[in-house]
N, CA, C and O atoms as a GROMACS GRO file, in nm:
protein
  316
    1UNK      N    1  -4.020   2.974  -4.766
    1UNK     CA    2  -3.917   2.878  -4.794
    1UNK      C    3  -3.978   2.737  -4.795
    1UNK      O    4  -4.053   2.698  -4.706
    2UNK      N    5  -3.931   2.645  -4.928
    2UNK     CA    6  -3.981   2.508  -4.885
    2UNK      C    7  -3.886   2.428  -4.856
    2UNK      O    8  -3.772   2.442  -4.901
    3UNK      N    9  -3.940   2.287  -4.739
    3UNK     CA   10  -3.863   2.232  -4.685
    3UNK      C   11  -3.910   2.098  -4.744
    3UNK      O   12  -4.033   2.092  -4.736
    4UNK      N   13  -3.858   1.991  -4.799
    4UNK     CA   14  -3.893   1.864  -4.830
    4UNK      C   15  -3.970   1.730  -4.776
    4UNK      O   16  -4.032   1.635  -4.823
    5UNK      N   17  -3.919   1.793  -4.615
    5UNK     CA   18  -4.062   1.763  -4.503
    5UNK      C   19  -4.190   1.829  -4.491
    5UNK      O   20  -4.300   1.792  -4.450
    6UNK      N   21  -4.157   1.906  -4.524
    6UNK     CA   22  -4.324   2.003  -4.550
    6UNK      C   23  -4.437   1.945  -4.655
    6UNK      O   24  -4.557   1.968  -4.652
    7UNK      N   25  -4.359   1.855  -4.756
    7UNK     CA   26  -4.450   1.772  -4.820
    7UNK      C   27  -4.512   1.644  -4.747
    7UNK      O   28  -4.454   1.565  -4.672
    8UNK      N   29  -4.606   1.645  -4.777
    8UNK     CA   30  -4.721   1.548  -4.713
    8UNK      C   31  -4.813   1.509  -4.801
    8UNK      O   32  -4.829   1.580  -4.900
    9UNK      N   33  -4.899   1.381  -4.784
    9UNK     CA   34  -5.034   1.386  -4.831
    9UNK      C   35  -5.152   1.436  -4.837
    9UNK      O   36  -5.204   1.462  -4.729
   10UNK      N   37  -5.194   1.451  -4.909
   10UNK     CA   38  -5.326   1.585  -4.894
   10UNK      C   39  -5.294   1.755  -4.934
   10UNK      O   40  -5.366   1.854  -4.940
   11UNK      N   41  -5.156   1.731  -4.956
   11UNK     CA   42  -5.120   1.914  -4.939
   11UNK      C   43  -5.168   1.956  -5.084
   11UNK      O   44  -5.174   1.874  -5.176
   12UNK      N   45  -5.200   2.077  -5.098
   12UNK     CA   46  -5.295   2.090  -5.221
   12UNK      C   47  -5.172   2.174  -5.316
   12UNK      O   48  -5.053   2.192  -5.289
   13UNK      N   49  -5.217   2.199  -5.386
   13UNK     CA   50  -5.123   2.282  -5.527
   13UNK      C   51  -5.177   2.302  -5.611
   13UNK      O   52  -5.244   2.227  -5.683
   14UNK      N   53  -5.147   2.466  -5.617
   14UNK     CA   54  -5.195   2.557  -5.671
   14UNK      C   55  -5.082   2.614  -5.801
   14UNK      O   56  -4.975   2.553  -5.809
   15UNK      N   57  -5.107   2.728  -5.897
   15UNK     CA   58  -5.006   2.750  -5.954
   15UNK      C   59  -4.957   2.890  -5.900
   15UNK      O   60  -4.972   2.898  -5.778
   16UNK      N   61  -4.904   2.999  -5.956
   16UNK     CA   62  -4.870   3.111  -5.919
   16UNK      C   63  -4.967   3.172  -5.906
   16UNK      O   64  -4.979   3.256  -5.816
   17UNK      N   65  -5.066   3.142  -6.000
   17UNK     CA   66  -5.192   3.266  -6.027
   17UNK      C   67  -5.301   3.226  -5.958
   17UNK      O   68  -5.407   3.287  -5.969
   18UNK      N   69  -5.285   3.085  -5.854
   18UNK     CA   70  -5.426   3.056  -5.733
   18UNK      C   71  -5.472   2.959  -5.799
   18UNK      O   72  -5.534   2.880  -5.727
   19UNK      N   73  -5.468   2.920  -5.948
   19UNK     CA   74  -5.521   2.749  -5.963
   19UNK      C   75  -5.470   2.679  -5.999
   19UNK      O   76  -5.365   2.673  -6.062
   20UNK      N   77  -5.583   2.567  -5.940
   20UNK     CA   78  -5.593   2.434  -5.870
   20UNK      C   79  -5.492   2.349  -5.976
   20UNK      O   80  -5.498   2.347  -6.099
   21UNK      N   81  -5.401   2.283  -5.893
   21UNK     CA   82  -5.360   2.217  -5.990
   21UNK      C   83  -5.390   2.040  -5.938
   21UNK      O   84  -5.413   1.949  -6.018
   22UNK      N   85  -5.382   2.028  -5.808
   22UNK     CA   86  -5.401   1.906  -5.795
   22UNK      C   87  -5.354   1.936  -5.582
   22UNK      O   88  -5.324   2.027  -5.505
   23UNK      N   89  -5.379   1.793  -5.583
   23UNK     CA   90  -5.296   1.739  -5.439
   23UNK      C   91  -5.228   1.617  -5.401
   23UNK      O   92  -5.257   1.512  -5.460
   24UNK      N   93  -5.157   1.620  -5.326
   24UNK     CA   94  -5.015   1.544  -5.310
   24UNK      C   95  -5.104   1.406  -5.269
   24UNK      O   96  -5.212   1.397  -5.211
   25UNK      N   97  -5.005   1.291  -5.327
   25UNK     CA   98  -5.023   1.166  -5.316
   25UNK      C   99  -4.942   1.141  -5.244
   25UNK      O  100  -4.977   1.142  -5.126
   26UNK      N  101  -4.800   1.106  -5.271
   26UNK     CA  102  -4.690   1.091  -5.230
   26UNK      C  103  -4.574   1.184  -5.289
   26UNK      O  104  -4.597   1.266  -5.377
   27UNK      N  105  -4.434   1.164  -5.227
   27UNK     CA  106  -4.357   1.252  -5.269
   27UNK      C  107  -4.278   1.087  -5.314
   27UNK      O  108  -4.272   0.992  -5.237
   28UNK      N  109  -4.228   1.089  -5.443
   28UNK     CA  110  -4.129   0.982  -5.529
   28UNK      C  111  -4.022   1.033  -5.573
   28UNK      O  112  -4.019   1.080  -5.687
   29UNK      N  113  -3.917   1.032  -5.494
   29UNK     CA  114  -3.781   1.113  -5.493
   29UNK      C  115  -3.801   1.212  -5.488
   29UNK      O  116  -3.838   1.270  -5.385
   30UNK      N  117  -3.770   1.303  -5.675
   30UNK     CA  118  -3.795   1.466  -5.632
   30UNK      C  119  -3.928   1.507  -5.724
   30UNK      O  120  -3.937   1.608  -5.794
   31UNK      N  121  -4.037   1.396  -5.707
   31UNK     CA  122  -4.128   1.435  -5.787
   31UNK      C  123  -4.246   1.429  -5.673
   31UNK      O  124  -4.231   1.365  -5.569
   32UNK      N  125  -4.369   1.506  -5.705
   32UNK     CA  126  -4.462   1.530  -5.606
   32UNK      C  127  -4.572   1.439  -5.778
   32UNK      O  128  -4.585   1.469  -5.897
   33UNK      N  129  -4.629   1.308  -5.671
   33UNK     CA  130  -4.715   1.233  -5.704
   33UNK      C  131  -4.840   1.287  -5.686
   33UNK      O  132  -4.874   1.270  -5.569
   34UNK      N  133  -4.944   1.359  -5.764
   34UNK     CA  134  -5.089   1.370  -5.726
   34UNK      C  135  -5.189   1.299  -5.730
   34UNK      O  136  -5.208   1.224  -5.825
   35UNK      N  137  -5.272   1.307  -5.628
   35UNK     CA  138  -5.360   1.160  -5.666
   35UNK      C  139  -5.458   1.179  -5.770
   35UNK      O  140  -5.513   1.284  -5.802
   36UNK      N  141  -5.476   1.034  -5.832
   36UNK     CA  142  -5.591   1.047  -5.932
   36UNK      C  143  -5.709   1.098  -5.886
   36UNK      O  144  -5.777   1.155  -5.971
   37UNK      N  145  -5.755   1.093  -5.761
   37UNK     CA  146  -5.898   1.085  -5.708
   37UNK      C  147  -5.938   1.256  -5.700
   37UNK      O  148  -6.038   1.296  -5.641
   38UNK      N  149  -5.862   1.328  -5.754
   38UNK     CA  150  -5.869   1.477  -5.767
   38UNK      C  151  -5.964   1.530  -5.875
   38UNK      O  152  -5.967   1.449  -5.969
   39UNK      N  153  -6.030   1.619  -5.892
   39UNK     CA  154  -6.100   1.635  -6.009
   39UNK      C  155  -6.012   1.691  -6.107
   39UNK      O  156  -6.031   1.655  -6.223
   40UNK      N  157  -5.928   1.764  -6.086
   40UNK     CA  158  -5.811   1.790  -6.222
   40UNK      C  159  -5.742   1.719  -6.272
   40UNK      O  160  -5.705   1.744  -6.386
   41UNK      N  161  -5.698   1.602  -6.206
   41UNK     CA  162  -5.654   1.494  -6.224
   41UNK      C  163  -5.696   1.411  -6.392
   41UNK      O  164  -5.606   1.363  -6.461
   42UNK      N  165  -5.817   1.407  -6.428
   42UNK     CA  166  -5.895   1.322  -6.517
   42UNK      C  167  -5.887   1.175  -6.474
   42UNK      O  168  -5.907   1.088  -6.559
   43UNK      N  169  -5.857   1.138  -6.339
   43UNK     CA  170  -5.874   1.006  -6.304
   43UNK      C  171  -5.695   0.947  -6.308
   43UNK      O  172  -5.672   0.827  -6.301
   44UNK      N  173  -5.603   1.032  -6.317
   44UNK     CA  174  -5.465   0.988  -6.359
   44UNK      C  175  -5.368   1.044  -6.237
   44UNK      O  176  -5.392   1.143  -6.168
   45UNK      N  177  -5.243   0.950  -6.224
   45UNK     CA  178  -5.161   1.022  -6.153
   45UNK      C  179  -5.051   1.111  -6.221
   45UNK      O  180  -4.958   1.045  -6.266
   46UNK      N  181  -5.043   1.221  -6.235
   46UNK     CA  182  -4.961   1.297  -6.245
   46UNK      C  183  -4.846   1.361  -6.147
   46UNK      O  184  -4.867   1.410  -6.036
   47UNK      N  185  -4.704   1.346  -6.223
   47UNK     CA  186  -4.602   1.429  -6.156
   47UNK      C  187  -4.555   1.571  -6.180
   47UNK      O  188  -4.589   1.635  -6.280
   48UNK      N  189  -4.490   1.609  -6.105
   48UNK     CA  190  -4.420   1.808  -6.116
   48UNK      C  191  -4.312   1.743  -6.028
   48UNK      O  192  -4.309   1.676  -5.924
   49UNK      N  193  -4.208   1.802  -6.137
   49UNK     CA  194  -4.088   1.803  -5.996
   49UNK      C  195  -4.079   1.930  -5.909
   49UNK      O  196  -4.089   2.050  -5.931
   50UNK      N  197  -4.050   1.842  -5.782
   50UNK     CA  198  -4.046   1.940  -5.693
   50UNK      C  199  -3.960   2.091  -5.666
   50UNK      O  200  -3.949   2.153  -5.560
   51UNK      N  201  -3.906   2.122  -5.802
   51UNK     CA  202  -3.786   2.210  -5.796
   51UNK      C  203  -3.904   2.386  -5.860
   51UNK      O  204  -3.873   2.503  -5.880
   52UNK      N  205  -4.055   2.297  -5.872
   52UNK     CA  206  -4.141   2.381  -5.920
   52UNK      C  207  -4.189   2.470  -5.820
   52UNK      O  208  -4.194   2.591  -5.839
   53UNK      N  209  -4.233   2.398  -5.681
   53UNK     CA  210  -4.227   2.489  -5.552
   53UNK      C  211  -4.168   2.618  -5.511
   53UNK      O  212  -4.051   2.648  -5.488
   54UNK      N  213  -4.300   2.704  -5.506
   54UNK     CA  214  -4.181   2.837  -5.456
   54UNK      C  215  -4.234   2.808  -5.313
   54UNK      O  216  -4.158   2.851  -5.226
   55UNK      N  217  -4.323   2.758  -5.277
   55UNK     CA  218  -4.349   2.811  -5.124
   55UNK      C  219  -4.428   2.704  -5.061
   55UNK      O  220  -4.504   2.650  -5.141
   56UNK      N  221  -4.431   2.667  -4.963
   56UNK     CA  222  -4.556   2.605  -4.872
   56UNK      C  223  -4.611   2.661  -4.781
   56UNK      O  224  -4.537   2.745  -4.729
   57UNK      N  225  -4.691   2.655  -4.745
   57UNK     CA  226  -4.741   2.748  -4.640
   57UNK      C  227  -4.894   2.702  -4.591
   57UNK      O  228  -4.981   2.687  -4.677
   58UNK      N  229  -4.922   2.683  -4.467
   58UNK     CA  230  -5.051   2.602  -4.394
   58UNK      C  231  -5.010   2.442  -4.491
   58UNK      O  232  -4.909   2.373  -4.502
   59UNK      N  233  -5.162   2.435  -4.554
   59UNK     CA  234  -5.151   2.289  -4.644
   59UNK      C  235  -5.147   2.300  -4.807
   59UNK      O  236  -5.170   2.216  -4.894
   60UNK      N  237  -5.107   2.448  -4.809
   60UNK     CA  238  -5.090   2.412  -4.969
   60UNK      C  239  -4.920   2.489  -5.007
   60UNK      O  240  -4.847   2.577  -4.961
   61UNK      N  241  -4.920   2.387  -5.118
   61UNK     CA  242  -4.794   2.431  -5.212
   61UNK      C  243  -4.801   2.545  -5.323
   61UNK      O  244  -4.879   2.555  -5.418
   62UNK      N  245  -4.733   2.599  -5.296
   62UNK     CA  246  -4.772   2.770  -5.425
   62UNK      C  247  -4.630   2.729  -5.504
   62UNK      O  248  -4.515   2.736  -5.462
   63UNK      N  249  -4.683   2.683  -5.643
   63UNK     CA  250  -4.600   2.700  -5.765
   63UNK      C  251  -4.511   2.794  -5.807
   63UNK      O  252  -4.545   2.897  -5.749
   64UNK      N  253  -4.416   2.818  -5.876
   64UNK     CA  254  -4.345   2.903  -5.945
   64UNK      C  255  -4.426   2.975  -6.101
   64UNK      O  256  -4.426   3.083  -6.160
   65UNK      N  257  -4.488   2.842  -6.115
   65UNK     CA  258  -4.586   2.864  -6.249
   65UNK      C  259  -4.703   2.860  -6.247
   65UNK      O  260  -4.739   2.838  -6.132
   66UNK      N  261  -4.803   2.871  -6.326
   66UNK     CA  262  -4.937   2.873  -6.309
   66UNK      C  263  -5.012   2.750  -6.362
   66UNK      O  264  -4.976   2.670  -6.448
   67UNK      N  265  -5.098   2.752  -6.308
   67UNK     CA  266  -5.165   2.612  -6.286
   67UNK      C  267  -5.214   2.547  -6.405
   67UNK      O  268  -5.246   2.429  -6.405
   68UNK      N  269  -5.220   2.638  -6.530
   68UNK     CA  270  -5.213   2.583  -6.732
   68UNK      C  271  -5.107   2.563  -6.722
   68UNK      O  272  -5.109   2.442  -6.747
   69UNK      N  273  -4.926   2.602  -6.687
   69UNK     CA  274  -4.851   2.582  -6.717
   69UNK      C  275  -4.836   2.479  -6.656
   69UNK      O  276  -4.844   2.378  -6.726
   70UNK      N  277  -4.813   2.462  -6.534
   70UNK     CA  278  -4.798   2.321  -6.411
   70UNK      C  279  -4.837   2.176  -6.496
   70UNK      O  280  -4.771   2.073  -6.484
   71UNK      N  281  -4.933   2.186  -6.564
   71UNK     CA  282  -5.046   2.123  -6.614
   71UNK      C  283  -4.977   2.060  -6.784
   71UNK      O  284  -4.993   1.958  -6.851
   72UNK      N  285  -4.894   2.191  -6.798
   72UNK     CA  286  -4.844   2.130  -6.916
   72UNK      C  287  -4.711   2.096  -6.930
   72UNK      O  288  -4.664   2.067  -7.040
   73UNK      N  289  -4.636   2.099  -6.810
   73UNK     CA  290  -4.510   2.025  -6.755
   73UNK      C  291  -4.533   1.854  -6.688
   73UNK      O  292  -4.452   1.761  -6.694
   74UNK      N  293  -4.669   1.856  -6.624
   74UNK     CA  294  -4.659   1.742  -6.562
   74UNK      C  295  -4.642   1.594  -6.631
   74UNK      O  296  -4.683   1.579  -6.746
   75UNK      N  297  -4.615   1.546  -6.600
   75UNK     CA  298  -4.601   1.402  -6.679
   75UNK      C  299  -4.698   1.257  -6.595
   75UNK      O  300  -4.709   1.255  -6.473
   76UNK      N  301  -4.748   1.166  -6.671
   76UNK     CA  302  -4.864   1.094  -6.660
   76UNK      C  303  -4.802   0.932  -6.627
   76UNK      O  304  -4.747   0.857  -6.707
   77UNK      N  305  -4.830   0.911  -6.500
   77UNK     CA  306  -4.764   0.782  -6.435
   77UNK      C  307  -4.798   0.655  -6.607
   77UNK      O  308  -4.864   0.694  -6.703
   78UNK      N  309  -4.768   0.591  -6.604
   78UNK     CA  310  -4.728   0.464  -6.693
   78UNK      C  311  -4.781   0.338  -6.657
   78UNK      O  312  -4.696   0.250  -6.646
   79UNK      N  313  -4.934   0.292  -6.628
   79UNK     CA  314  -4.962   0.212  -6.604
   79UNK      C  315  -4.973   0.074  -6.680
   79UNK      O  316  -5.017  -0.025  -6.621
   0.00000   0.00000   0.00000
């Protein structure tokens, strides 16, 4: 079960199928911010809304989708 406190900084995310999709920056309403400084990242912050979460568990977040798909939902902060 995920709880909205269970998000934190650093928590990692994965997709359904175990990859990497990134890790948590901040949480910005109901979107989970990843930081640029990630290597999947390409140097950018990317969002997933959080309604993508099936699970948390220790420090990582396990997706509903897989980590190509995650990847091609996320959307690219607006600097």
């Amino acid at each position: 079960m995920m709880h909205v406190q269970d998000i934190h900084e650093g928590l990692k995310v994965v997709g359904s199928d175990g990859g990497h999709v990134g890790s948590v920056d901040a949480l910005v309403g109901q979107l989970l911010k990843l930081k640029k400084s990630d290597p999947a990242s390409g140097g950018t912050h990317h969002f997933l809304d959080i309604g993508l979460i099936a699970e948390i568990e220790n420090d990582t977040a396990r997706l509903l989708v897989t980590a190509d798909d995650a990847k091609q939902r996320w959307s690219e902060e607006n600097d």
